[in-house]
Rosetta silent file (secondary structure, phi, psi, omega in degrees, C-alpha in Angstrom):
SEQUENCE: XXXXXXXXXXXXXXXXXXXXXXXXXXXXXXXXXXXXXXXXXXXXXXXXXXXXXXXXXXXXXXXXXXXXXXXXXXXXXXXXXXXXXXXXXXXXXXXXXXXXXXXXXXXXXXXXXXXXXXXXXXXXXXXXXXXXXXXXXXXXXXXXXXXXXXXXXXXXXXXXXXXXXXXXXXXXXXXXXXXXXXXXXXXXXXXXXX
SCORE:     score description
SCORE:     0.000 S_00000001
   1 L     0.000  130.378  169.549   -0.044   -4.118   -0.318 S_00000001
   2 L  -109.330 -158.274 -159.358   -0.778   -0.619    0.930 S_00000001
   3 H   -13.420  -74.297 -170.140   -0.190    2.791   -0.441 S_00000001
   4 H   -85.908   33.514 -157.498    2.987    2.664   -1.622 S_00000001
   5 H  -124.468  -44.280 -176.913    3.439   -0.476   -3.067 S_00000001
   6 H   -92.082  -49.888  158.451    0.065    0.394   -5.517 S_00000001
   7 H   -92.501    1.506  140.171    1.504    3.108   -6.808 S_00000001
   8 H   -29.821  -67.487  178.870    4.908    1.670   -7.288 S_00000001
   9 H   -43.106  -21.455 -158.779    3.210   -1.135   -9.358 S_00000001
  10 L   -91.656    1.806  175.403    1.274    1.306  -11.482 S_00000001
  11 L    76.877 -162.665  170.834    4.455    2.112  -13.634 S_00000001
  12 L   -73.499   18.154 -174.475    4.853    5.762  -15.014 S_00000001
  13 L  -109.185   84.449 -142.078    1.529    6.595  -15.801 S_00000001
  14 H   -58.769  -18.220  148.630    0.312    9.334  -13.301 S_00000001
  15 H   -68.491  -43.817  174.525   -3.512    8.409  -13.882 S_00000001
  16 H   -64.378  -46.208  163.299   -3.275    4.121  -13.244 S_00000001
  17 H   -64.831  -34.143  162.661   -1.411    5.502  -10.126 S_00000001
  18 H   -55.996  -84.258 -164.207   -4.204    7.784   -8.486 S_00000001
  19 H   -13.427  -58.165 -175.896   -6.506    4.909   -9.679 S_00000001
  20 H   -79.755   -8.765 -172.925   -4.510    2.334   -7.825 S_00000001
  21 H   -59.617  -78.978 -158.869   -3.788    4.986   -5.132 S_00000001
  22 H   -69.943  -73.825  148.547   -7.734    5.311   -4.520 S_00000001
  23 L    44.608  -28.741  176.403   -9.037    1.899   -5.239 S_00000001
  24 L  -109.133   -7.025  177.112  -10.033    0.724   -1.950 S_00000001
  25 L  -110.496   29.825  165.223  -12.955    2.793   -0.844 S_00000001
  26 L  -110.201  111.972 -171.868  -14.564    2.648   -4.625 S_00000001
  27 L   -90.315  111.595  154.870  -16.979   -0.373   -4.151 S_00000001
  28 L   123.403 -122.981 -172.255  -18.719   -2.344   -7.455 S_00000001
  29 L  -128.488   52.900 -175.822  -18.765   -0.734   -9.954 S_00000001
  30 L   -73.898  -41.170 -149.941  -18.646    3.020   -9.117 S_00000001
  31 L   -54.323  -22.325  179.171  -15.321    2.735  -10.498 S_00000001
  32 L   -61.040  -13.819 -160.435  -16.914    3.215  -14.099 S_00000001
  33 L  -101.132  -30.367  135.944  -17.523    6.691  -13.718 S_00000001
  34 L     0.523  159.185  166.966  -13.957    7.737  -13.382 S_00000001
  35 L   -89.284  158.615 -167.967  -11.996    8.580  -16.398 S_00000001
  36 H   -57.077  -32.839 -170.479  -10.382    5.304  -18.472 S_00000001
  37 H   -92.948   -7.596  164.817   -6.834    5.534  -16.814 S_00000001
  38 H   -64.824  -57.396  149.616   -7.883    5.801  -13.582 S_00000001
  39 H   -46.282  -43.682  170.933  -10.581    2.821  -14.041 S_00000001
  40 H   -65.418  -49.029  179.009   -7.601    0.739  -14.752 S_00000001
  41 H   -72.629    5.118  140.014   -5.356    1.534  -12.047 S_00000001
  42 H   -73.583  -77.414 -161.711   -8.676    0.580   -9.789 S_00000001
  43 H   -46.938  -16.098  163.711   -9.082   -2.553  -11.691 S_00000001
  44 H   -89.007  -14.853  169.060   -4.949   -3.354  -11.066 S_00000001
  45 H   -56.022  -35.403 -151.101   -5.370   -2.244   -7.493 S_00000001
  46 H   -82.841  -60.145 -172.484   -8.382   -5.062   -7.505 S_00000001
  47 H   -47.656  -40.506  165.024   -6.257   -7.433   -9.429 S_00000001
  48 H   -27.729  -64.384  175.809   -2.899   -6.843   -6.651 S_00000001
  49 H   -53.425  -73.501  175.548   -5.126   -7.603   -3.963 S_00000001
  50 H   -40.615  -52.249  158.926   -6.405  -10.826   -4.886 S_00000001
  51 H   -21.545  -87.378  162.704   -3.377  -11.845   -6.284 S_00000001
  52 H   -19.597  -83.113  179.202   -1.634  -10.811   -2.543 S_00000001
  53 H   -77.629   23.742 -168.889   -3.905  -12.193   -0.739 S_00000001
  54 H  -109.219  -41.058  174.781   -4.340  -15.606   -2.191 S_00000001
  55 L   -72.247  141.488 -126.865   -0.324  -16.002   -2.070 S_00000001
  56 L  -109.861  -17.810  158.347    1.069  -18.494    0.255 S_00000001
  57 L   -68.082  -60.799  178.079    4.122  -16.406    1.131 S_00000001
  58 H   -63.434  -13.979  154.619    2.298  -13.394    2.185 S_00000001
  59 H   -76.033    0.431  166.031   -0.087  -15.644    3.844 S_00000001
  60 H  -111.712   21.231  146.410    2.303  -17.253    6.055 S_00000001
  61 H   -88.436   -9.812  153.906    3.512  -13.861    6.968 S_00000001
  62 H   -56.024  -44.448  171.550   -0.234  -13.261    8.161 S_00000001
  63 H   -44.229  -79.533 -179.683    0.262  -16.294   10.289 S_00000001
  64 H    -8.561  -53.717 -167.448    2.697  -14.724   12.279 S_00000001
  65 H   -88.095  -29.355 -136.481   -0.507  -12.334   13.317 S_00000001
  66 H   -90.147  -22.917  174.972   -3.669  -13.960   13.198 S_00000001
  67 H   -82.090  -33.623  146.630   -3.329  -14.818   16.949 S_00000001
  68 H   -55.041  -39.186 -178.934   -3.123  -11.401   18.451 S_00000001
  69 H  -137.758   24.592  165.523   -4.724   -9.655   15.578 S_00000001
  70 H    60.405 -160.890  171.432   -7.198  -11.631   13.797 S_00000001
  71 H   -51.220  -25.712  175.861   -8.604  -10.614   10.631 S_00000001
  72 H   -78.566   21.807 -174.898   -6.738   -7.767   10.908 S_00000001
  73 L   -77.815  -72.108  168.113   -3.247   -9.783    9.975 S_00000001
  74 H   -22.453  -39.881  154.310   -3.697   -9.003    6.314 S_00000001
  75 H   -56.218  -38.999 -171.390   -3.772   -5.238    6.817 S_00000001
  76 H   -81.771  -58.543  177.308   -1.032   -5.256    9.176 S_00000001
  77 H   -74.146  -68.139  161.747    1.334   -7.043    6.456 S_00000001
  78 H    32.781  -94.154 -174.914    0.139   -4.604    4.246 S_00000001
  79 H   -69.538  -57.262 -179.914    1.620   -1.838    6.094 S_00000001
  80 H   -36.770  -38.922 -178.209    4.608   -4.157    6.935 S_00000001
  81 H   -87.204  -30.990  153.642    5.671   -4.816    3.439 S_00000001
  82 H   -25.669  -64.043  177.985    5.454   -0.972    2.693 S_00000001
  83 H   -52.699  -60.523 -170.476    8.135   -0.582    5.216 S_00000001
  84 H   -37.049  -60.988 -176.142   10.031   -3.031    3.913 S_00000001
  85 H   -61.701  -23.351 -109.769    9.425   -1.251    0.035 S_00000001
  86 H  -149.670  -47.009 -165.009    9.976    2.420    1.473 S_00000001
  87 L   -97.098   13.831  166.711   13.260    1.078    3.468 S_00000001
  88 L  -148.804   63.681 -162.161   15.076   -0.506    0.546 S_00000001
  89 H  -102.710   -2.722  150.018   13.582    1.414   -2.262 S_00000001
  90 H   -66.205    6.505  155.575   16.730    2.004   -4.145 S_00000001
  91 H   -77.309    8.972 -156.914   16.505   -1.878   -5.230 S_00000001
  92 L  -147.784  -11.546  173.733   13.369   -1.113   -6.778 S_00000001
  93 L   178.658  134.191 -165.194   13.862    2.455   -8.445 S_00000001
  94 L   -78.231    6.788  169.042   16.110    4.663   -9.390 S_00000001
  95 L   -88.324  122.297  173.896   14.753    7.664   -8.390 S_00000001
  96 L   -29.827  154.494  151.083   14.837    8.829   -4.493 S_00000001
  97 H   -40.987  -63.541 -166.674   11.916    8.135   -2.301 S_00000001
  98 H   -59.335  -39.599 -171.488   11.425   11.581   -1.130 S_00000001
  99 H   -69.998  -44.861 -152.671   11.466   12.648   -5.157 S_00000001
 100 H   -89.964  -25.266  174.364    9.038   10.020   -6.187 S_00000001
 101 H   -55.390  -43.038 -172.199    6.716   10.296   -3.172 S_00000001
 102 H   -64.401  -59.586  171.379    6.674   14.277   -3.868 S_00000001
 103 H   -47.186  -58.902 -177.330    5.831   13.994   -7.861 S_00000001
 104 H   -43.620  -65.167 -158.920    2.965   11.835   -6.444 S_00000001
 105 H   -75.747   -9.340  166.346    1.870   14.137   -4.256 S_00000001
 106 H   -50.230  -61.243 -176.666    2.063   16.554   -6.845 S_00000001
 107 H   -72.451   16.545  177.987    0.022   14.564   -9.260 S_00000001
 108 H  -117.804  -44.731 -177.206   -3.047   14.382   -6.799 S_00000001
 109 H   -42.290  -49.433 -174.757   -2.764   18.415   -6.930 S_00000001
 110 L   -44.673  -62.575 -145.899   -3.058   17.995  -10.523 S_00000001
 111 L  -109.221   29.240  134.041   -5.532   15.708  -10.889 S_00000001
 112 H    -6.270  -70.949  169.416   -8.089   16.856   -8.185 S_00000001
 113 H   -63.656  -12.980 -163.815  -11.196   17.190   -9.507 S_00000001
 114 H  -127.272   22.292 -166.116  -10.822   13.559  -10.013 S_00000001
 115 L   -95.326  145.737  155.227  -10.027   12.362   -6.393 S_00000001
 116 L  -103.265  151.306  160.673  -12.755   10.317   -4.508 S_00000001
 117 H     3.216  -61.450  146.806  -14.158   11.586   -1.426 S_00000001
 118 H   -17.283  -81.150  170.528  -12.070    9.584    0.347 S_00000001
 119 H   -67.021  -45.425  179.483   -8.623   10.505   -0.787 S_00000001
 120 H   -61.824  -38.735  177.963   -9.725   14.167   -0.156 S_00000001
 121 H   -69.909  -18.101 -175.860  -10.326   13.580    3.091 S_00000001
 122 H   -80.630  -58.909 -171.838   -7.049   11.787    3.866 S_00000001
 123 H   -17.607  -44.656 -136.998   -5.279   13.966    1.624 S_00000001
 124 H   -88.166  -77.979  169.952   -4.550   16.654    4.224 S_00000001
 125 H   -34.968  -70.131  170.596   -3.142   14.178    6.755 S_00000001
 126 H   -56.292  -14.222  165.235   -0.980   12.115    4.390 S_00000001
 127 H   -68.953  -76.701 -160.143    0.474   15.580    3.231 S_00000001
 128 H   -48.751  -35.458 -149.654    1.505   16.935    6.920 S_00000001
 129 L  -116.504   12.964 -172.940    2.502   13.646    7.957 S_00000001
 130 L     2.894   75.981 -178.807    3.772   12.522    4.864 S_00000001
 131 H   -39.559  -55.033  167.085    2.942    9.043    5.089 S_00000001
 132 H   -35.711  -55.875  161.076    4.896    7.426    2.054 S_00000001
 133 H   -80.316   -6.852  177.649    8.135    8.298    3.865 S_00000001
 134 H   -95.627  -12.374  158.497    7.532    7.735    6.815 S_00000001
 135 L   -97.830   67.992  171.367    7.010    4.334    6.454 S_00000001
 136 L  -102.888    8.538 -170.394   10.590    3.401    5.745 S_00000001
 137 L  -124.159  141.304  147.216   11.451    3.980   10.045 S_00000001
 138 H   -20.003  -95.129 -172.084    9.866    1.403   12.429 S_00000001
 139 H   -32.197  -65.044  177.538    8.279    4.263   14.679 S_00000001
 140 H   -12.879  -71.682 -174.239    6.768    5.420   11.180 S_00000001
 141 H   -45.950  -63.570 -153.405    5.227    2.272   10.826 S_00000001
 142 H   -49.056  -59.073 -171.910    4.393    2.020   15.021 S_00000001
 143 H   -28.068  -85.894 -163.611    2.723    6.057   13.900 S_00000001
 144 H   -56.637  -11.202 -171.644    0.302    4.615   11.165 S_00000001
 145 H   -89.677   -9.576  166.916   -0.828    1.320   12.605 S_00000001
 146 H  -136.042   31.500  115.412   -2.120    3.451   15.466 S_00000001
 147 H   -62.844  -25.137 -143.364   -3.767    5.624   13.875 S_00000001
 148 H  -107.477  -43.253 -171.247   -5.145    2.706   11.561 S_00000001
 149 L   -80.082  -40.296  177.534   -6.023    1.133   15.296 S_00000001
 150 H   -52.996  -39.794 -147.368   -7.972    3.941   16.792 S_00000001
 151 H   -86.407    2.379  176.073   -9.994    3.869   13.689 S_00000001
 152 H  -103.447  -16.203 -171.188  -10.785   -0.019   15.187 S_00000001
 153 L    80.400   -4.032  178.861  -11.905    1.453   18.280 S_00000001
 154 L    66.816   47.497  153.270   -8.136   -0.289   18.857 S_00000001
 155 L   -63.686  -44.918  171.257   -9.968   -3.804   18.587 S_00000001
 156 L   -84.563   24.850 -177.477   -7.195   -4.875   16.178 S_00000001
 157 L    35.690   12.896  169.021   -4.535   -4.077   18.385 S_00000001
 158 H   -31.945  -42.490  164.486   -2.736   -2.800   15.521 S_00000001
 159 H   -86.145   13.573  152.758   -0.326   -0.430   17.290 S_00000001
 160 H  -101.995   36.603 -165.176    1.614   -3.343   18.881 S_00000001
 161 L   -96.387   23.990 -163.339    1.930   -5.262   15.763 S_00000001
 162 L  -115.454  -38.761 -173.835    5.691   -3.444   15.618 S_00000001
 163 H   -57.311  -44.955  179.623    6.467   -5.964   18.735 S_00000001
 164 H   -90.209   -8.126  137.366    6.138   -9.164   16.230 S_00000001
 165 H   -38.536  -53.973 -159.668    7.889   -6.290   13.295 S_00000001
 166 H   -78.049  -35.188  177.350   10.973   -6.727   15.620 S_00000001
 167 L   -76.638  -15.332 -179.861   11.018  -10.267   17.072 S_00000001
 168 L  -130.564   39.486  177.815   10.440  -11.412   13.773 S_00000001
 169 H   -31.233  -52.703 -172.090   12.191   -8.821   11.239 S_00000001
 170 H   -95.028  -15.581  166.705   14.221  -10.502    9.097 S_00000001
 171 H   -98.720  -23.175  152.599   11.880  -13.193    8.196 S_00000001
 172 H   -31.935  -52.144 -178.764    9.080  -10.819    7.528 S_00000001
 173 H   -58.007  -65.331  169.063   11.705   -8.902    5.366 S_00000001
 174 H   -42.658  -34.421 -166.979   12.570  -12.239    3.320 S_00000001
 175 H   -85.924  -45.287 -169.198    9.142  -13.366    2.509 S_00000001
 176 H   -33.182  -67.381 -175.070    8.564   -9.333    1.557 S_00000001
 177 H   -23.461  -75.772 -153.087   11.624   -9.831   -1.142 S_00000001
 178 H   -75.369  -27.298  141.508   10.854  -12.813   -2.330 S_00000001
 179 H   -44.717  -44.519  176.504    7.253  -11.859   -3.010 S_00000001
 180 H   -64.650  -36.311  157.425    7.566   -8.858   -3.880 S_00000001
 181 H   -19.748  -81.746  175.731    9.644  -10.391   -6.903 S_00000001
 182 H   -58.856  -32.420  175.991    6.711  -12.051   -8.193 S_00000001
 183 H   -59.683  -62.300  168.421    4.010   -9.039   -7.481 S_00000001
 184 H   -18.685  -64.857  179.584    6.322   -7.066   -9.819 S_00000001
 185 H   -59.798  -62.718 -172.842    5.900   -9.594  -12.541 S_00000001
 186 H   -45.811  -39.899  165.318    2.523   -9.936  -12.074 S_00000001
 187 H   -55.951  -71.407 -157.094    1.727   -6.276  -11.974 S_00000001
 188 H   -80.815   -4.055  139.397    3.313   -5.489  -15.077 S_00000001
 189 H   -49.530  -15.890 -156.587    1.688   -8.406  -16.727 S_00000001
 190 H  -112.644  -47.924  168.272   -1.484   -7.400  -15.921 S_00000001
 191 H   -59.613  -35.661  136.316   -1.057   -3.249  -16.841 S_00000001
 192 L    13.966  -70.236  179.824   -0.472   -5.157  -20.055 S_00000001
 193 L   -85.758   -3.215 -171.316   -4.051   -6.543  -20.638 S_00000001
 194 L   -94.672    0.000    0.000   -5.904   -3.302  -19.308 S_00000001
C-alpha cells in the first residue's frame, strides 16, 4: 500500500496517520523516539506491509509485473492500488477526497516539528503536486511512477507500468477490492492491540 491507503487505514487519529504516513524511511528502532501515537501508526504501517505483502491476492497482482519490472512489482502495485483507493473513494469514506487529503495536509502543518527528515523533504513536492489526488487519473499515476523511476536511475522501468494498468485494468481493480476488504479488517484489528 502506498501513501494513501496508510493513512486511510490509520482511522481518525491525526497522529497514527503521520506515523503511518512516515513509516517507511524510519529503520529499527528509531521509531522509539517519536511521540507514542506516532510510534504506533509506524508500527501499523510495519504491520500493513507484511500483512500486504505476504497476501496471495496482491501477490498475484505482482505477477502480472515481475517480468518487466522485477523486484520492483511490489512498489508498482502499491501505487496501483492507491489509484484504485483515490478513484472509488466514496465506497470507502464519506468525506470527499479533496477534503480528506487537505485536513491531512493540514495536519503535517500542525504537527511539524515532528516530521522525519524525509517527509520534510517530500513535503514541498507532494503539496504543489498534490499527490493524494492525483492518483485517482491514470496520467496521475503514469506522473508518480516516473518520478518514482528516475529515482531508479529508470532501472525499474516504472513509468511504463501504466501499459500493463490498461491491458489489464479491471483485473488489477478486482483483486484491489477484494483485498482491500480484508486490509480494512485487518487494519482495524490491529489499531486495536497498539
Amino acid at each position: 500500500m502506498n501513501f494513501l491507503a496508510h493513512i486511510y487505514l490509520s482511522g481518525d487519529n491525526e497522529l497514527l496517520k503521520i506515523g503511518n504516513f512516515m513509516a517507511d524511511g524510519i529503520r529499527g528502532k528509531q521509531f522509539e523516539s517519536y511521540p507514542a501515537e506516532i510510534q504506533k501508526g509506524i508500527i501499523l504501517h510495519r504491520a500493513i506491509d507484511t500483512f500486504t505483502d505476504a497476501h496471495p491476492i496482491f501477490r498475484k497482482s505482482t505477477k502480472r509485473l515481475h517480468e518487466r519490472h522485477h523486484h520492483y512489482a511490489g512498489v508498482i502495485v502499491d501505487v496501483l492500488y492507491d489509484h484504485f483507493l483515490a478513484k472509488n473513494w466514496n465506497k470507502y469514506h464519506s468525506e470527499k477526497l479533496e477534503e480528506f487529503v487537505e485536513e491531512f495536509y493540514q495536519s503535517l502543518h500542525t504537527n511539524y516539528s515532528h516530521l522525519s527528515e524525509r517527509v520534510v523533504r517530500i513535503m514541498p513536492i507532494l503539496l504543489k503536486e498534490n499527490w493524494l489526488v492525483t492518483y485517482r487519473t491514470v496520467d496521475g499515476i503514469k506522473h508518480i511512477l516516473t518520478q518514482m523511476d528516475s529515482r531508479t536511475k529508470n532501472e525499474s522501468k516504472m513509468r511504463f507500468a501504466t501499459e500493463e494498468l490498461s491491458e489489464f485494468y479491471s483485473e488489477f481493480e478486482n483483486e484491489f477490492t477484494e483485498f482491500f476488504k480484508e486490509l480494512i479488517l485487518f487494519s482495524n484489528e490491529k489499531i486495536k492491540t497498539l
